[in-house]
C-alpha positions in Angstrom: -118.0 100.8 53.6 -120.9 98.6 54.6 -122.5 97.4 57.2 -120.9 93.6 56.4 -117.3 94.7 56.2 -116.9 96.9 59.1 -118.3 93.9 60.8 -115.8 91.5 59.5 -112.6 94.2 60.3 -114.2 94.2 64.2 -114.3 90.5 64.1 -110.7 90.3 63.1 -109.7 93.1 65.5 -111.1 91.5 68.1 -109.2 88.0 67.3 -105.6 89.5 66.6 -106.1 91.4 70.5 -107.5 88.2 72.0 -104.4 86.3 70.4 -102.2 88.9 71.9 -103.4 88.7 75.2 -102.9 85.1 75.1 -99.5 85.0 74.1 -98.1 87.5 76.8 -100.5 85.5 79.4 -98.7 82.2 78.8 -95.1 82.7 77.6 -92.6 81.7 80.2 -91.6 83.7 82.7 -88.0 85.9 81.5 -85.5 85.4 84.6 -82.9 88.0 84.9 -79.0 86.3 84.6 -77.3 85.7 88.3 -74.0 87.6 89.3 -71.8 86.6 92.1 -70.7 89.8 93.9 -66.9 89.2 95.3 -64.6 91.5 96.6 -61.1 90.9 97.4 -59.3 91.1 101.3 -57.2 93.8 100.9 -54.6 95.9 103.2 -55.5 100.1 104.1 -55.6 102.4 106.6 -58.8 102.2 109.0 -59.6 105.4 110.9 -62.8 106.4 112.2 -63.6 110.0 113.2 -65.5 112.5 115.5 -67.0 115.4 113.9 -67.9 118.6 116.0 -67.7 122.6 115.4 -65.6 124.9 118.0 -64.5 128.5 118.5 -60.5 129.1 118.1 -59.2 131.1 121.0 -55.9 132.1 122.6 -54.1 129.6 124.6 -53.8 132.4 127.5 -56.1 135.6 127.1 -56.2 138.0 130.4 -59.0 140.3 131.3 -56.8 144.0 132.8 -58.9 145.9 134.5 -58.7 148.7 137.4 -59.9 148.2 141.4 -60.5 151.5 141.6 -63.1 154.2 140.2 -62.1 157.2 138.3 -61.3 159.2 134.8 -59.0 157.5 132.4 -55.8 159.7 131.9 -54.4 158.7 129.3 -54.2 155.4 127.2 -50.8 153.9 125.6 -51.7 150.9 123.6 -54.2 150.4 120.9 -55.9 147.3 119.1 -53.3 144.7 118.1 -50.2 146.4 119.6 -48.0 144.3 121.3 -46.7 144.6 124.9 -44.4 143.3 127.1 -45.3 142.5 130.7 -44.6 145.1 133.4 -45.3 147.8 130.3 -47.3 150.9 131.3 -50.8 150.8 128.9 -52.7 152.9 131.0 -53.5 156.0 133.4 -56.2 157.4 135.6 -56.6 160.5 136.9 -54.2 160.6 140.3 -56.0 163.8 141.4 -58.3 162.7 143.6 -56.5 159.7 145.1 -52.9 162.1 145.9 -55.3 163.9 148.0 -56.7 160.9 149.6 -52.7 160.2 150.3 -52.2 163.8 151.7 -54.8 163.8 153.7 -54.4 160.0 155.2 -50.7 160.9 155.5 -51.8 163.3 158.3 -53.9 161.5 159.7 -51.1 159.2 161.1 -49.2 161.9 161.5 -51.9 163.2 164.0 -52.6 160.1 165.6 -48.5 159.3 166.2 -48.3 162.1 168.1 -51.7 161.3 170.1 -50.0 157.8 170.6 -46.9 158.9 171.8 -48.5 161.9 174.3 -50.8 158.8 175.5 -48.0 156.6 176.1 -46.3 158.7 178.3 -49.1 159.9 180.1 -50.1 156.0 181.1 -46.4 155.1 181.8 -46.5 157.9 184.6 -49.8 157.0 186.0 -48.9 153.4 185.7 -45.9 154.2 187.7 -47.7 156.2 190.7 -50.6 153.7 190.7 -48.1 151.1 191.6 -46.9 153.4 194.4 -50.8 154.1 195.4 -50.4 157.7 194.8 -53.3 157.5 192.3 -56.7 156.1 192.4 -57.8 153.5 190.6 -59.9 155.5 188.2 -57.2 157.7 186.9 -55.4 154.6 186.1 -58.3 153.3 184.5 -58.7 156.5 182.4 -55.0 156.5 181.7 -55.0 153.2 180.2 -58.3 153.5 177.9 -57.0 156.7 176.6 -53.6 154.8 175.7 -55.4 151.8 173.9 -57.7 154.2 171.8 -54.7 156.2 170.8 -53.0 152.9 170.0 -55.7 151.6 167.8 -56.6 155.1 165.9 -52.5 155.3 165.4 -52.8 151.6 164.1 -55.9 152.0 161.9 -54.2 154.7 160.1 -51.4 153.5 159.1 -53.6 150.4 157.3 -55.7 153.3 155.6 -52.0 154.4 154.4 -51.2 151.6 153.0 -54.9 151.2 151.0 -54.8 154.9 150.1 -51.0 153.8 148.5 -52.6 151.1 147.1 -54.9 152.8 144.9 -52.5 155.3 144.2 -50.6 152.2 142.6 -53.6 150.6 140.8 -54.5 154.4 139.0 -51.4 152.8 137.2 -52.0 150.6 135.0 -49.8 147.8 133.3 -49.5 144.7 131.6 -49.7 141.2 133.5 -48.2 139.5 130.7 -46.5 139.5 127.4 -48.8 139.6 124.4 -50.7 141.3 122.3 -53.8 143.7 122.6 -56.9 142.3 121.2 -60.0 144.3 122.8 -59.4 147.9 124.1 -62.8 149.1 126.0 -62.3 152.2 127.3 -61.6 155.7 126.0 -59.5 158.4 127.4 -61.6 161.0 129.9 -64.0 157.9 130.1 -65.2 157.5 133.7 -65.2 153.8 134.7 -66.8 152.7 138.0 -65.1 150.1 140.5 -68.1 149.5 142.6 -69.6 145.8 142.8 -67.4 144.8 140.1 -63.9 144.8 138.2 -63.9 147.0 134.9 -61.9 145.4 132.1 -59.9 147.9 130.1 -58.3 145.7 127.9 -58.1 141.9 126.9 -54.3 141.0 126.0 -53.5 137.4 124.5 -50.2 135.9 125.3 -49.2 134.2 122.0 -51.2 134.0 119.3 -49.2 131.3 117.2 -49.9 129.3 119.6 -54.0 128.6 119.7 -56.1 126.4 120.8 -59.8 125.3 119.6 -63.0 124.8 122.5 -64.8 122.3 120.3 -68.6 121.5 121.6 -68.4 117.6 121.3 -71.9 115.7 121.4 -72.8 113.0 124.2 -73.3 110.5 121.7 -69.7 110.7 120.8 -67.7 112.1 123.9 -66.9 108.5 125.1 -64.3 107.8 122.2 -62.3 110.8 122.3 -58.9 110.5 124.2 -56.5 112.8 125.6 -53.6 113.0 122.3 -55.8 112.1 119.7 -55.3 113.9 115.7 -57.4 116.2 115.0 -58.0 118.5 111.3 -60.1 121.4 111.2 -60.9 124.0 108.8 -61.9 127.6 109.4 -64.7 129.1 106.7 -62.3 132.4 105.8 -59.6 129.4 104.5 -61.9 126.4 103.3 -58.6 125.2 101.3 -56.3 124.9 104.7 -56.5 122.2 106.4 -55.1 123.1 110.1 -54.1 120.3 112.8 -54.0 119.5 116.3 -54.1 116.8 119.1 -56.4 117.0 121.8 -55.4 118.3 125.2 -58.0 118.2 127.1 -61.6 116.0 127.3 -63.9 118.7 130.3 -66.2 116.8 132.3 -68.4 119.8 132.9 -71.5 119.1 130.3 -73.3 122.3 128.5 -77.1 121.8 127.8 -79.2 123.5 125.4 -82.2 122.9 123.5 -82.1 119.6 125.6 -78.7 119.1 123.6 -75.5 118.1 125.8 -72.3 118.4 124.7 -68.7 118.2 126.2 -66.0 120.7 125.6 -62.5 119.3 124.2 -59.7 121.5 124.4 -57.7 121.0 121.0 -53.9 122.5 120.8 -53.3 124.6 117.5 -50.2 125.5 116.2 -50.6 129.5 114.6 -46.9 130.1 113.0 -48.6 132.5 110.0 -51.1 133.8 112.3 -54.1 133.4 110.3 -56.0 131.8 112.8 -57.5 134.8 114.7 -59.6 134.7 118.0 -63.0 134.0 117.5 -62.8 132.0 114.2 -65.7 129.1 114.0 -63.8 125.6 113.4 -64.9 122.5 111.7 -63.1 119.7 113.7 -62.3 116.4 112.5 -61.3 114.4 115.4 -59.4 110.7 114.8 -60.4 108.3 117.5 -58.6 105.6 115.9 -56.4 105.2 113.4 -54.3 101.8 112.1 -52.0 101.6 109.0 -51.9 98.3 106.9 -54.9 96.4 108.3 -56.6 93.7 106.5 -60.1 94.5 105.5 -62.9 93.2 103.6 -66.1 94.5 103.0 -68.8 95.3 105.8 -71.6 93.2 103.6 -69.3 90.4 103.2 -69.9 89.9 107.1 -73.4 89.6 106.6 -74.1 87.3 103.1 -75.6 84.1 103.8 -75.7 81.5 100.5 -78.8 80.3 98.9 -77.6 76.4 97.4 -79.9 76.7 94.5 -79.0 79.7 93.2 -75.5 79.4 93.7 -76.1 75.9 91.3 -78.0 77.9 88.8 -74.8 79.7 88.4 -72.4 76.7 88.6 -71.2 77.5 92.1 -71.0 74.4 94.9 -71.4 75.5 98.1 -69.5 73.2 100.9 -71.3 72.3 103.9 -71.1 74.7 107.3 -70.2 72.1 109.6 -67.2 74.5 111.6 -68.7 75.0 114.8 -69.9 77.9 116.4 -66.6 80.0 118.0 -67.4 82.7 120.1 -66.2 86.7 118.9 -66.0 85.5 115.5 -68.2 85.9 112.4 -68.7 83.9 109.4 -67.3 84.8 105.6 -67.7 82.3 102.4 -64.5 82.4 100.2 -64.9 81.7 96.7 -62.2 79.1 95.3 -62.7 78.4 92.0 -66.2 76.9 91.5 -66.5 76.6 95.2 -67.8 78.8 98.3 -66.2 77.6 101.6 -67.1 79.4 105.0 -64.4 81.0 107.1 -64.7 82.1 111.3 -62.8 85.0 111.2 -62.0 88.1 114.1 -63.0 91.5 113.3 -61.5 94.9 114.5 -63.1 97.8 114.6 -65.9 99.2 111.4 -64.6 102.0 108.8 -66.9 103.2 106.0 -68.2 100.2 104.9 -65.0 98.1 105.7 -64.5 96.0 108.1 -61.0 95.0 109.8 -59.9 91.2 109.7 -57.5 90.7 112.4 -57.3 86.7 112.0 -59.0 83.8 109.8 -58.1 85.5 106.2 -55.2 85.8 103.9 -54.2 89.0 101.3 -55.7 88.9 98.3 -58.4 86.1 99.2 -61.9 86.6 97.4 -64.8 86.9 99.6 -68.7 86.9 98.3 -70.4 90.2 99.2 -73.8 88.8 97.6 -75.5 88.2 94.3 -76.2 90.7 91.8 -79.0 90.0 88.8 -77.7 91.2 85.3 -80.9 92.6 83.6 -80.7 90.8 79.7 -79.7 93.5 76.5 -82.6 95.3 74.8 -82.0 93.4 71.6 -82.4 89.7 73.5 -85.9 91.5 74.3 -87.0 93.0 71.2 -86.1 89.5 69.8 -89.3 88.1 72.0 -91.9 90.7 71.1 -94.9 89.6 69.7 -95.6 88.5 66.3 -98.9 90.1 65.9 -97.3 93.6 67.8 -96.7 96.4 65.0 -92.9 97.4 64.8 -91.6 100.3 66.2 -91.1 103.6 64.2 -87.6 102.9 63.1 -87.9 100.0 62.3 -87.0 97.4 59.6 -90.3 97.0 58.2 -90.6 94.7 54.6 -92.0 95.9 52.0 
């Protein structure tokens, strides 16, 4: 090829791109097609919910444990068993404290008969010192030895009773009926009494009925109520869904990690028993719930027309001349070819619903906004350029 031609196919080259340019630089403008978006007033339930995580627990759990020190004897229940209340579950070694008894036992014994010797000794004095036989002294001595036999006599018969006491408490039963759910000791272990009560067992009164401690955030504390609905699920039954009303909203708050939260005591009916102590729960609670409310959506609320594109489309938009009323909002309905604005009341937000308590009718059609409709591919591939090669594919000519 010479010099002359490959100058000539550059010149046309450069024409044919040029031409190109030109025609995508001054073609009009391709607007997208204009949608109106409605959606129509329609009737369903609104609820809006509280979502939180709790532990499930027993409705009444009891800590039994022993005010006195000593060797456990023997034991008589075991995990899960179930007792009745007054039933014998436990004994310590009686040893040590039947001695205490013996020996206390005397002790009163011997200070009876020290009252009694003393009585009679200050009744006689008492008697001659009011005849001035004897001197003020021996009355004196008389009478404190009385009194300190008195009190000795007095301070053993309270030890008695303490030393009986214990003897009682080496016995140990059940408070309640229920069932066992934590055992702590074993038998011949020694438990100490000291500063503190050891527990021996943990018994639960009824485990079908349960109840959930769910840790409720600040954010969200101030809309649950006292007999509210509540679902939850447990993770070792993710298909079960378990329910419950709320009994109780605690004002103590629990901080941590600069979080606060608010326990809410949720009842929990257990007939099968698979809800065991301990279990982590997922709570749903229902702070409101209304059947057959009007409702449109939430974006409807917030559309406000544009006249020109609404004519674009065909649409006339009447004028907004109702005035300004006070707790209401503003929704256009379409009629027709026409948009006309409606004040109406709202209830309370669902989702991305809205409740509509007056100012709209069933079935009504609101605008939610405009939606553009992008044109087909084959409108577009109509437009390409002349001077663009075809596609692979194509339906070239030959």
């Amino acid at each position: 090829m010479t010099k002359r031609q490959k100058k000539t196919i550059g010149v046309v080259v450069g024409i044919v791109v040029a031409a190109v340019v030109a025609w995508l630089a001054l073609r009009p403008a391709k607007k997208d097609d204009i949608m109106l978006e409605i959606a129509v007033a329609e009737r369903m339930t609104v609820r809006n919910s509280v979502t939180a995580t709790g532990t499930v627990e027993p409705v009444t759990e009891v800590e039994v444990g022993t005010q006195v020190s000593g060797i456990i004897d023997k034991l008589y229940v075991d995990y899960n068993d179930v007792v009745k209340a007054g039933q014998l579950i436990a004994e310590m070694d009686k040893v040590t404290l039947e001695a205490e008894l013996q020996s206390s036992q005397a002790d009163l014994a011997s200070s009876k008969t020290e009252y009694e010797y003393r009585l009679k000794e200050y009744t006689r004095t008492k008697t001659l010192y009011e005849k001035d036989l004897v001197s003020d002294s021996e009355y004196d001595q008389a009478l404190y030895m009385y009194e300190t036999a008195l009190n000795t006599y007095l301070r053993n018969q309270a030890d008695i009773v303490r030393v009986r006491q214990n003897l009682e408490y080496a016995t140990i039963t059940s408070p309640i009926d229920g069932v066992v759910i934590s055992r702590a000791v074993e038998e011949g272990q020694t438990v100490a009494a000291g500063f503190e009560t050891p527990t021996l067992f943990t018994i639960a009164n009824d485990l079908t009925q349960m109840q959930v401690i769910a840790d409720v955030d600040e954010a969200d504390i101030g809309q649950v109520a006292d007999g509210q609905r509540v679902d939850f699920t447990v993770d070792t039954y993710p298909d079960d869904i378990f329910t419950g009303t709320v009994k109780q909203v605690r004002l103590e708050a629990t901080t941590e990690s600069s979080v606060v939260t608010y326990e809410v005591v949720i009842t929990a009916y257990n007939p099968d028993l698979k809800l065991k102590p301990g279990l982590t729960a997922n709570v749903t609670i229902y702070t409101f719930e209304q059947d057959d409310v009007l409702t449109v959506p939430t974006k409807a609320l917030r559309y406000v027309p544009d006249a020109e594109l609404l004519a674009e489309i065909g649409l006339t938009l009447e004028p907004d001349t109702a005035p300004a009323v006070s707790g209401t909002r503003k929704v256009w309905v379409k009629n027709d070819s026409t948009l006309t604005v409606r004040n109406v009341r709202c209830g309370v937000a669902s989702g991305d619903r809205t409740a509509v308590l007056e100012g709209l009718s069933d079935n009504e059609e609101v605008v939610v906004g405009l939606t553009a409709v992008r044109q087909p591919a084959a409108a577009q591939s109509a437009e390409r350029s002349p001077f663009m090669p075809t596609p692979p594919g194509g339906n070239n000519k030959k």
